[in-house]
Each structure stands twice: as C-alpha cells, then as structure tokens.
C-alpha positions as CSV (number, residue, x, y, z in Angstrom):
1,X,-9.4,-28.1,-38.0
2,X,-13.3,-28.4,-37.2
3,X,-13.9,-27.3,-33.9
4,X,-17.6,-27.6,-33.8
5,X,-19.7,-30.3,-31.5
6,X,-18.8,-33.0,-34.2
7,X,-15.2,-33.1,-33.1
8,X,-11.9,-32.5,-35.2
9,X,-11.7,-33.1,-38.0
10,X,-7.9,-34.9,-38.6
11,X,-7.7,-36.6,-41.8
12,X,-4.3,-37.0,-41.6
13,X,-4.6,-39.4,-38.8
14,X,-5.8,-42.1,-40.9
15,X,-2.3,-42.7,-41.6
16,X,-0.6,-45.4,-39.7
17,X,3.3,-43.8,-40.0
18,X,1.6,-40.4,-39.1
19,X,0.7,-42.4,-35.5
20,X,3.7,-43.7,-35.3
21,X,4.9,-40.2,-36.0
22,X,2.7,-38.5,-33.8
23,X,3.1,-41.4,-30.5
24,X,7.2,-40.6,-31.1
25,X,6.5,-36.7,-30.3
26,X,4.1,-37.5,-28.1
27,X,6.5,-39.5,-25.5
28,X,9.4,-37.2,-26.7
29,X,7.3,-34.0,-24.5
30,X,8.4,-30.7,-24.8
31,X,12.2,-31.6,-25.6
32,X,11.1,-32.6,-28.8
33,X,12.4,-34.8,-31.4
34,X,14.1,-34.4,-34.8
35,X,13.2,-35.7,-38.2
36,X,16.3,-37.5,-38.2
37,X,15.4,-39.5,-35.0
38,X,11.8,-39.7,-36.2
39,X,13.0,-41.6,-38.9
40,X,15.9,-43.7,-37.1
41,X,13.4,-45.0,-34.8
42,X,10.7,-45.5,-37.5
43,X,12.2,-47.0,-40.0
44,X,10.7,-44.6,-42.4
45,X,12.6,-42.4,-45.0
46,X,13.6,-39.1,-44.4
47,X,11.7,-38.2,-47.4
48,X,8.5,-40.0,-45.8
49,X,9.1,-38.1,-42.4
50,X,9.7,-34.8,-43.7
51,X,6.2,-35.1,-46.1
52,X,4.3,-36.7,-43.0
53,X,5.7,-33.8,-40.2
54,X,5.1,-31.2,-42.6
55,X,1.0,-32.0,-42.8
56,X,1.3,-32.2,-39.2
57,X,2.4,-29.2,-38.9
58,X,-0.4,-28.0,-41.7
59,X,-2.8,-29.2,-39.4
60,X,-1.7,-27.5,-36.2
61,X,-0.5,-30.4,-34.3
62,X,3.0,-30.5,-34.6
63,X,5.5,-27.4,-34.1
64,X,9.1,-26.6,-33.9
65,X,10.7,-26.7,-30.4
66,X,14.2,-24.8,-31.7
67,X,17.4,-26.4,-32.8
68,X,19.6,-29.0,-31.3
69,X,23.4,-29.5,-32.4
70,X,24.3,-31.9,-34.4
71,X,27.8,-34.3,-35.3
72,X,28.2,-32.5,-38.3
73,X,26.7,-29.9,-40.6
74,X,23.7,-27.1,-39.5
75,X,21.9,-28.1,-36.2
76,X,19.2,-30.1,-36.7
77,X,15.4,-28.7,-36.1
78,X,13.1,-30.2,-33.1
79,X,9.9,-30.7,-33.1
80,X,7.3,-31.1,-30.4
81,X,3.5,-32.3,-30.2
82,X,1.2,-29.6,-29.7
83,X,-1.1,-30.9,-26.5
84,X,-3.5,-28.6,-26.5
85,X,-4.7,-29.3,-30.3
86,X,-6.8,-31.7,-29.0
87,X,-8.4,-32.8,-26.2
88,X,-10.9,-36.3,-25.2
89,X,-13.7,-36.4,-22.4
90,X,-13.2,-39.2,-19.9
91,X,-16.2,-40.6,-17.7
92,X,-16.4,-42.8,-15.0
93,X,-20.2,-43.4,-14.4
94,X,-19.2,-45.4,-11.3
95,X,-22.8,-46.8,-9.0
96,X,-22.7,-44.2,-6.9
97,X,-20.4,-41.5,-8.2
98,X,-19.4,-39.4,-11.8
99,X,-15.9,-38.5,-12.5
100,X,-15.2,-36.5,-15.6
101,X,-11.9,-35.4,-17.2
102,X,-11.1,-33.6,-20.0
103,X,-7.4,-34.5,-21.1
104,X,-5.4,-32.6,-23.6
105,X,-2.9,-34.9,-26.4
106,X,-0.4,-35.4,-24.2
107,X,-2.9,-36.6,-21.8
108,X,-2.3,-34.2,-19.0
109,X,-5.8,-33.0,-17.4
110,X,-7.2,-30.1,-18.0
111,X,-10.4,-30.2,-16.1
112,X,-11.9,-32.2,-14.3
113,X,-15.1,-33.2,-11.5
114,X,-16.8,-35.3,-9.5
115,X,-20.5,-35.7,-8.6
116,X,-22.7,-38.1,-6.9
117,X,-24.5,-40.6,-9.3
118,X,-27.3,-42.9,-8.6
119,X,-26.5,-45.8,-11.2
120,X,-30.0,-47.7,-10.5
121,X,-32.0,-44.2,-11.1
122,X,-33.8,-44.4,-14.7
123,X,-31.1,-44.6,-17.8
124,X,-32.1,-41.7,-19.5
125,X,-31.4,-39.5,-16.1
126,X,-28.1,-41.1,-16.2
127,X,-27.2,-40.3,-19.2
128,X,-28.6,-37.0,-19.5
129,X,-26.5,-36.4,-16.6
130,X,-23.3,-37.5,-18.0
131,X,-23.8,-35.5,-21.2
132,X,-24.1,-32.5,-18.3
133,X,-21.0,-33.2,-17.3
134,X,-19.2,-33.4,-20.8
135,X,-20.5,-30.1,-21.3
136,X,-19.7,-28.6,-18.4
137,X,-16.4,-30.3,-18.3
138,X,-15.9,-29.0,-21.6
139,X,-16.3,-25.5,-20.5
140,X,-14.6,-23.3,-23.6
141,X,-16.6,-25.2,-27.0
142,X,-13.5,-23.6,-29.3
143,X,-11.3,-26.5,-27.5
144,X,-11.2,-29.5,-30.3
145,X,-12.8,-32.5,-28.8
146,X,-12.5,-35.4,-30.3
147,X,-14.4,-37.8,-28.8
148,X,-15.0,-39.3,-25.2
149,X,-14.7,-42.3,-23.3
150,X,-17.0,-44.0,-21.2
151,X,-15.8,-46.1,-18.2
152,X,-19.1,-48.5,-16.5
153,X,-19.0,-51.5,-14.5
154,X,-19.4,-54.9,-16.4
155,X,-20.2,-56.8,-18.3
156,X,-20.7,-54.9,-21.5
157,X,-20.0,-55.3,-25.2
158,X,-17.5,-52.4,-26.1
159,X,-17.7,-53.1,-29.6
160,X,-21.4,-51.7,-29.5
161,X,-21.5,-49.8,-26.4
162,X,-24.5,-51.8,-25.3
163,X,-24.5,-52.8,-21.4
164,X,-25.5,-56.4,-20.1
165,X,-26.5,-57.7,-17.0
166,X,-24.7,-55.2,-14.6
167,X,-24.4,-56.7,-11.2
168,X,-27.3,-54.9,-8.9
169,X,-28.8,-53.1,-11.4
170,X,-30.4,-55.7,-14.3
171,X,-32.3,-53.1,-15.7
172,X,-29.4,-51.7,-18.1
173,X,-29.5,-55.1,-19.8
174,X,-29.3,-54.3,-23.2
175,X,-28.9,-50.4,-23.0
176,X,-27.3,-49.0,-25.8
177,X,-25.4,-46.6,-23.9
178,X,-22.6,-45.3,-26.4
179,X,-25.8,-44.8,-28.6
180,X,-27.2,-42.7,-26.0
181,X,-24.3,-40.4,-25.3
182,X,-23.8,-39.4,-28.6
183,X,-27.0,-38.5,-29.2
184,X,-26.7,-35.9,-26.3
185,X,-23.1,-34.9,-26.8
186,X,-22.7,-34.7,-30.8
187,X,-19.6,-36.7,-30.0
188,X,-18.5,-39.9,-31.2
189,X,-18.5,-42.1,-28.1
190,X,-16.4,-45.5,-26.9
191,X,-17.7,-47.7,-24.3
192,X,-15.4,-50.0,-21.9
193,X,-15.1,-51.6,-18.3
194,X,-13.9,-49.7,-16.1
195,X,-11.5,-52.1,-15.2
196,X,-10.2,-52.0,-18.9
197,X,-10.2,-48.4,-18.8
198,X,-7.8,-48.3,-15.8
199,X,-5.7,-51.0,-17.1
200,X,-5.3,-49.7,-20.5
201,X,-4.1,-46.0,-19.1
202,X,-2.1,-47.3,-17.1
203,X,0.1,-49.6,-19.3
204,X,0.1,-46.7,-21.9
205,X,1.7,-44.5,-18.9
206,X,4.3,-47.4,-18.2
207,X,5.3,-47.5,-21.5
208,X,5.9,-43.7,-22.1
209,X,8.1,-43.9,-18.9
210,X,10.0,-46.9,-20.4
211,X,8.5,-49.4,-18.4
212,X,8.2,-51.8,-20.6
213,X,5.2,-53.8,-21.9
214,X,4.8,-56.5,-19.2
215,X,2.0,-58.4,-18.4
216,X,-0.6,-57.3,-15.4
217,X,-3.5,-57.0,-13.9
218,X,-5.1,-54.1,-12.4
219,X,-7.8,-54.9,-9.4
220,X,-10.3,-52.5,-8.8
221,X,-12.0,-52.4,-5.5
222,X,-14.5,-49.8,-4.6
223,X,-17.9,-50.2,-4.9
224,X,-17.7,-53.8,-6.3
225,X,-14.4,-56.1,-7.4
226,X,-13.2,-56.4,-11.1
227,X,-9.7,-56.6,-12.8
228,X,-8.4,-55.4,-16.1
229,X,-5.6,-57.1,-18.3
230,X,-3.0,-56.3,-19.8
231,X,-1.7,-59.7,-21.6
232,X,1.4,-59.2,-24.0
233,X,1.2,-55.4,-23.8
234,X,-2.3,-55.6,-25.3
235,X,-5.4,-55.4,-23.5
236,X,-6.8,-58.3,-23.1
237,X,-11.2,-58.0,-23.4
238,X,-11.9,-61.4,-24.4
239,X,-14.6,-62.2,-27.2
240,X,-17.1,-60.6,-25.7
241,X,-15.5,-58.2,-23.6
242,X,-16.1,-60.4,-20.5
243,X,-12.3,-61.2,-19.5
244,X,-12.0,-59.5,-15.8
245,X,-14.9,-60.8,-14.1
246,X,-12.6,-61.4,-10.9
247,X,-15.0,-60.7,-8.3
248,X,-17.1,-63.3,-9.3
249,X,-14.9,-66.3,-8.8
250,X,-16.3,-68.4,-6.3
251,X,-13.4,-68.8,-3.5
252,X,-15.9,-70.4,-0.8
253,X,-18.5,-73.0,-2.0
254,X,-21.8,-72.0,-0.3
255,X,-20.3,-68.7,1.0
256,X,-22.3,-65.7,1.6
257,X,-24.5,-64.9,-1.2
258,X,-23.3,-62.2,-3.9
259,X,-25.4,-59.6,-5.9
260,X,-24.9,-61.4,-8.8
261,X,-27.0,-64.8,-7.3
262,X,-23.6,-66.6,-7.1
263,X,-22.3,-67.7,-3.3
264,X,-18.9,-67.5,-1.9
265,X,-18.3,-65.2,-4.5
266,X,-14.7,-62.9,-4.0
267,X,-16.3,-59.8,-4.2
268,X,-19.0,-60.2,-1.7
269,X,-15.9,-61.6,0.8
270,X,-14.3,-58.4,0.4
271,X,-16.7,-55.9,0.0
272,X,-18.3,-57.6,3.7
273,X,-15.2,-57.2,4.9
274,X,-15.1,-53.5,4.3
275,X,-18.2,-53.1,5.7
276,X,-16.9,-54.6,8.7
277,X,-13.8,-52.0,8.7
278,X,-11.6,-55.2,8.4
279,X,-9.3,-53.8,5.6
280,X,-6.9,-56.8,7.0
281,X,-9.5,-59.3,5.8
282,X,-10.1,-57.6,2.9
283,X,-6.5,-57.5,1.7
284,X,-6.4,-61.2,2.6
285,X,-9.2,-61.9,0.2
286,X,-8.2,-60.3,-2.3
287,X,-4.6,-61.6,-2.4
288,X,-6.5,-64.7,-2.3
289,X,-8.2,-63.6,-5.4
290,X,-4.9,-62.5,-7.0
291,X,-3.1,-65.4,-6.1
292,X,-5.3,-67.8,-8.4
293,X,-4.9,-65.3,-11.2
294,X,-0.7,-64.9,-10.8
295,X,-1.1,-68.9,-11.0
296,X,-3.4,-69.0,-14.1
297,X,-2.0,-65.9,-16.0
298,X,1.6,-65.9,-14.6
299,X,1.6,-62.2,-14.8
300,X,4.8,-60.3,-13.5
301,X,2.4,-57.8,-11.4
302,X,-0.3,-56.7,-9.5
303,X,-1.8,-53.1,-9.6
304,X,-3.8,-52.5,-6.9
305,X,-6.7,-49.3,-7.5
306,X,-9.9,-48.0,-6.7
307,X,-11.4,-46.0,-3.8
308,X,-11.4,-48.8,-1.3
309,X,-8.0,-49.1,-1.6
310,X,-7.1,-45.6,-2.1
311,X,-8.0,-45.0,1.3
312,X,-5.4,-47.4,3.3
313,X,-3.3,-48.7,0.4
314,X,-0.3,-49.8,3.0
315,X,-3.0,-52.4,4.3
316,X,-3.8,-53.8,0.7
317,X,-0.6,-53.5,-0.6
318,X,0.6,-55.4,2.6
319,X,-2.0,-58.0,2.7
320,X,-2.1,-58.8,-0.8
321,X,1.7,-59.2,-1.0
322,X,2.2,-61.4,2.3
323,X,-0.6,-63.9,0.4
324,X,1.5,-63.8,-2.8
325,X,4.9,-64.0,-1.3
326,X,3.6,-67.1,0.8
327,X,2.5,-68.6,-2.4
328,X,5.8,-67.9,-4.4
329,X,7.4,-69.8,-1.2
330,X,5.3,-72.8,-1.9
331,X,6.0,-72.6,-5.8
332,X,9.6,-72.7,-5.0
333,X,10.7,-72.0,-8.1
334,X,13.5,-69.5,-7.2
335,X,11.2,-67.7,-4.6
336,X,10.6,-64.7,-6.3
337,X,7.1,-63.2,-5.4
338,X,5.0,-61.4,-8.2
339,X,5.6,-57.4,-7.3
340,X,2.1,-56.0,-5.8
341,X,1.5,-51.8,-6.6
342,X,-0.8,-49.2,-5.7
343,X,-1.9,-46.9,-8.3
344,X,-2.5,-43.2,-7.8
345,X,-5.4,-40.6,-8.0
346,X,-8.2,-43.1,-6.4
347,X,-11.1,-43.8,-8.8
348,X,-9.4,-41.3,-11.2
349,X,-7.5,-43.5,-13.6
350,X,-10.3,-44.5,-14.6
351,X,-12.0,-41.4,-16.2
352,X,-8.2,-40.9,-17.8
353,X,-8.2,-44.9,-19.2
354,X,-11.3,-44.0,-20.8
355,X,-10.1,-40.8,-22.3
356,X,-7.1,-42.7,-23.4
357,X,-9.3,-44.7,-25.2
358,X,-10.4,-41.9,-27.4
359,X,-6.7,-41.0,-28.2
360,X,-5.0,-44.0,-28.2
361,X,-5.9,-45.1,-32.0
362,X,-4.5,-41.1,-32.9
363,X,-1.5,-42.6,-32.0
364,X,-1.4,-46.2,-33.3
365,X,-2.4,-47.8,-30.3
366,X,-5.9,-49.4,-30.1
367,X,-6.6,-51.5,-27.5
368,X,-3.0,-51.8,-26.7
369,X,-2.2,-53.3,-30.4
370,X,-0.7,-51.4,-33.3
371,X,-2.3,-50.4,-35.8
372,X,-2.3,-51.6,-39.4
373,X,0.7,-51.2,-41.8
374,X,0.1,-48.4,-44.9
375,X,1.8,-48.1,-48.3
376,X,3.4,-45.0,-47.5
377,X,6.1,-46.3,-46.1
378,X,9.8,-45.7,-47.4
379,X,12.7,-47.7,-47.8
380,X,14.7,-49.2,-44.5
C-alpha cells in the first residue's frame, strides 16, 4: 500500500463485489463476519468471496477476528475490516470557523480541530489555511490517506469543485476550490455543500445502525440556513448541485431584505431572530420552512443540525415540531405528524459527511447510490 502524499494506492477497490465486500465488514465491526455470511448476503459464490477476501487481506485491509461455531463441521473463520488501513480528511470551511477531522475506515475520528476562519479574507489565504489544517490534522504522514472532503456553503458544482455565488461573499464565484486544495495537499479532493455533507453522513450512519433508508432532510442553521436531502436513500444534489437552497424561499413577500438581494427570505427571518435571542421565533420559522418542504417532498423526517441549534435544541426541536404537528392536524389524513430530530456533535457532522464522502465510493456507496455491477460475479 502507498503511503506517500498521493494517497493509497487500493487497486482492488475498483471492484464493485470487493465494496460490497468491504461495506458488509465494515457494518459487521469488530465481531466480524464469515465468508459464508459474506456470500449469503451478497449473493456472490463462495469461490468469488474466498478469491475477493483473500486480496483483501493481501492488501492489509481485511483480517481474521477468530472462529465462530458452526451447525456442522470445523468452526467457521471471522473476519473483520481493518479501520486503521485507511483514513479521509474532513473539512468544514464554515464563514467564520474551520473544523477538521481525520476519520479512520470505519469512520471513527481520529483527530480532530477547530479554528477561526474568515471566509471573505482573500481565497488563496483560505485555502492555504485549510491545507494547514490537513497537515496538521494529519499529524503521523505514515497514516494512508486517501483523500479529503471539503464541506462550504452553497451553491457550488461538486462535480468540479468550483464555487458559485456564495451568499455574502460573491467573490468566490467561480473559484476552483477542489483545484486548489489539491494543489496544496497532494491529495485527491471532493467538494460538496455542507448541507450535503451532513445529510449524506448521517443517512450512511442510519443505515449501519439498521435504520433504514427513509427519506429526510437535514436543516442546517448556524451562520446561514440550508438543507440537505436524502430522497430514496440517495442524496439528492439536483443537476447542478443546487437542491437545498432552503433558506432562500421567500416566506414573507416584501420581508426584510436577505444577503442574497431576495426579501422575506427564510433565512434572514431566522437568523434576525437569533440575533434578537428569540430562539422561539426562530424555531417558529423554521418549522415554517420545514413545513412547506414535508408538504412538497413528503419526507418521513426532519433532522435538525448546526451550531444555532446545537446550543438550545429542546427549543428548535419543540418549535419546529408544534408547527409540523399543527399542520399534520390540518392534513387530517390519520394525524400522524412527520418526526422532528436533533443531530449530535454541533457543526461537526459536517467535517465527518465530507470525509464520508471520500470513503463512501470504497464501499459502493457514492452519493448514496450503489455502485455499478462487475463481471466477477458468481452464480446465485
């Protein structure tokens, strides 16, 4: 395995049923998972399984866990993903803050920091201070790294890492960020909303604890308003990555005007009632907000996230929930309000969405779709 600046080298992951493979160990954890199981749940062949675990194992990310007992015949052996064979660098490059994370395979953290940021200073300070931070995150350079993340406010085309028009700060239109960083970092780089980020971590974490693959959308609020969306268990960017924009629906025609040159926008209602210390009104806004998307979407949930919230979640959980369960009431339709959640760790499922980003394809999973099929596998 290449542990140099370039990142790992993992050619075996260019295999589809090596991701499937590889996403079975990864939820299994340290109990492991046997070749039989790996192939019940697959569909591949024993055969296929046994060649695919044993490059795996070649390649230093799969070992045995020990021995398990079996119905019948010699005890069959486990195996068990081997985290710390490699590792992604999440950012958050936030308007006024940096978080950084640097997550092993089984995306547990194993480093992380914050530091103040000022988004509107020139982009080459930014993003020489980012590639600090991936450096210094990244502390030990024998750790494989195979990539990272970055997490910015919208709207952006991930596809090319270039940033548009970003609301208060116009002068990034255009900015080839993900260019940029990997210039500085010798890593390959991935650029998404922040909102997407989030979003994307956290239906990957719902679906290794066997939460299923429901629709929802995660609203951000901390130093502006977006949402991310998970449609179908994929994420859902849009064409041009501009899906989320949900602090720029206009909720009060001729309102108070927004960053963005809209009025009555969503995002300046909330973010004036925070100023205010009204986290009442806020919450009231933004289930206000949520409300028309449950209605257009007819998602099953709300996450609530972001450092706004983080500091009195009761009162936006609470808010946000009495305006939804007054419009389920209204609906009729058998009553049943959409559930409203508050995620954990503040602004830092963000930095970990974007890491996620970076491992996610390892395992079959980009952009919350499988991957494509491949020849190699077996019969069944």
């Amino acid at each position: 395995m290449n542990r140099s600046n370039s990142g790992a080298n993992l050619p075996t992951l260019r295999s589809h049923n090596a991701a499937l493979v590889l996403d079975l160990l990864r939820v299994a954890g340290e109990r492991g998972i046997s070749r039989l199981e790996l192939a019940e749940r697959t569909g591949l062949t024993p055969q296929a399984v046994s060649k695919i675990t044993a490059r795996l194992r070649a390649e230093g990310l799969v070992a045995e866990a020990g021995h398990r007992a079996s119905t019948g015949g010699k005890p069959r052996t486990v195996l068990r993903l081997v985290p710390e064979a490699g590792h992604a660098v999440g950012l958050h490059l936030d308007r006024d803050g940096l978080t950084v994370v640097l997550v092993d395979l089984a995306g547990a953290v194993a480093a992380s920091s914050t530091a103040p940021l000022d988004f509107g200073a020139p982009a080459d300070e930014v993003v020489a201070a980012a590639a600090g931070a991936v450096a210094a995150v990244r502390g030990d350079d024998t750790r494989p790294v195979l990539g990272v993340g970055a997490a910015v406010p919208g709207p952006l085309d991930h596809r090319g890492g270039v940033l548009h028009r970003v609301t208060g700060f116009p002068q990034w239109d255009g900015y080839r960020l993900g260019d940029a960083l990997a210039a500085l970092t010798g890593l390959p780089v991935v650029i998404d909303k922040d909102t997407n980020a989030a979003a994307f971590g956290l239906a990957l974490q719902a679906a290794g604890d066997g939460a299923g693959d429901g629709d929802f959308a995660y609203l951000h609020l901390g130093t502006g308003l977006g949402a991310g969306l998970v449609l179908g268990g994929a994420l859902h960017r849009g064409a041009r990555t501009g899906a989320g924009e949900f602090g720029h629906q206009t909720v009060q025609l001729d309102g108070v005007l927004c960053s963005c040159g809209g009025r009555g926008c969503i995002e300046a209602l909330c973010l004036a009632a925070v100023a205010r210390g009204d986290a009442a009104e806020a919450a009231r806004v933004l289930g206000t907000g949520a409300a028309n998307l449950v209605g257009l979407l007819d998602i099953d949930r709300v996450v609530l996230g972001g450092r706004t919230v983080a500091a009195d979640p009761d009162a936006y959980v609470r808010g946000v929930r009495a305006v939804l369960d007054e419009r389920a009431r209204r609906d009729g339709a058998d009553g049943v309000p959409v559930p409203v959640v508050a995620a954990q760790g503040g602004d830092r499922p963000v930095a970990e969405g974007a890491a996620q980003l970076v491992l996610a394809p390892l395992f079959g999973r980009v952009g919350g779709a499988e991957a494509g099929s491949d020849p190699e596998r077996g019969g069944g």
